[in-house]
N, C-alpha and C positions, 0 to 999 in steps of 0.2 A: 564473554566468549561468543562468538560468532561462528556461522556454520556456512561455504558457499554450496549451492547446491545449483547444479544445473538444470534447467526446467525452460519451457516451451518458447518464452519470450529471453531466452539469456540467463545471466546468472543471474539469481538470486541469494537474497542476505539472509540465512535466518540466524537473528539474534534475540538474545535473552532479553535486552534492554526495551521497554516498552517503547520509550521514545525514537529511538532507531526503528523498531518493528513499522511505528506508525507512517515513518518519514517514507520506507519501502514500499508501504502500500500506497501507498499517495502517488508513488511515483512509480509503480509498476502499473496501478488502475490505470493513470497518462496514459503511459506508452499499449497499455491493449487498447483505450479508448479512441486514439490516434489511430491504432494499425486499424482494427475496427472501421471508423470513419474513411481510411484511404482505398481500404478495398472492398468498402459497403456493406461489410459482414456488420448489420446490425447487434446481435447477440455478441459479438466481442466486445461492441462499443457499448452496448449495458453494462456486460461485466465490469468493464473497466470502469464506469461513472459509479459501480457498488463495491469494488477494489477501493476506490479512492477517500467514497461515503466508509467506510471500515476504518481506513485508516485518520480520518480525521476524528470520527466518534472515537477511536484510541487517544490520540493525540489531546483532546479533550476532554477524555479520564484523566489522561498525566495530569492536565492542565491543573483540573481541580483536585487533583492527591497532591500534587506543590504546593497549592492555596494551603493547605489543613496539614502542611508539613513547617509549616513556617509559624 
């Protein structure tokens, strides 16, 4: 089940599924880190490089709860 929710950069996914959750953050951290970078708001473009650092350390839980699922 998923939830859209509207928030500062567009919509937003929030879902129950871990591996969904991580793909989002991965790819919402981008697009601050981009908007950041294009309009030189340094502290966006942090957030988004620690958005992204979130969603890959998720994604790398999943990884290894697959491993010890199989």
């Amino acid at each position: 089940m998923s939830t859209v929710c509207h928030g500062f950069l567009g919509v937003i996914v929030v879902s129950g599924d871990e591996k969904t959750q991580s793909k989002v953050e991965q790819a919402k951290g981008k697009v601050k880190e981009t908007a950041g970078r294009t309009v030189g708001n340094e502290r966006l473009e942090a957030e988004g490089r620690a958005e992204q650092a979130k969603g890959d350390a998720r994604q790398a839980k999943e990884k290894i709860k697959d491993v010890f699922k199989h």
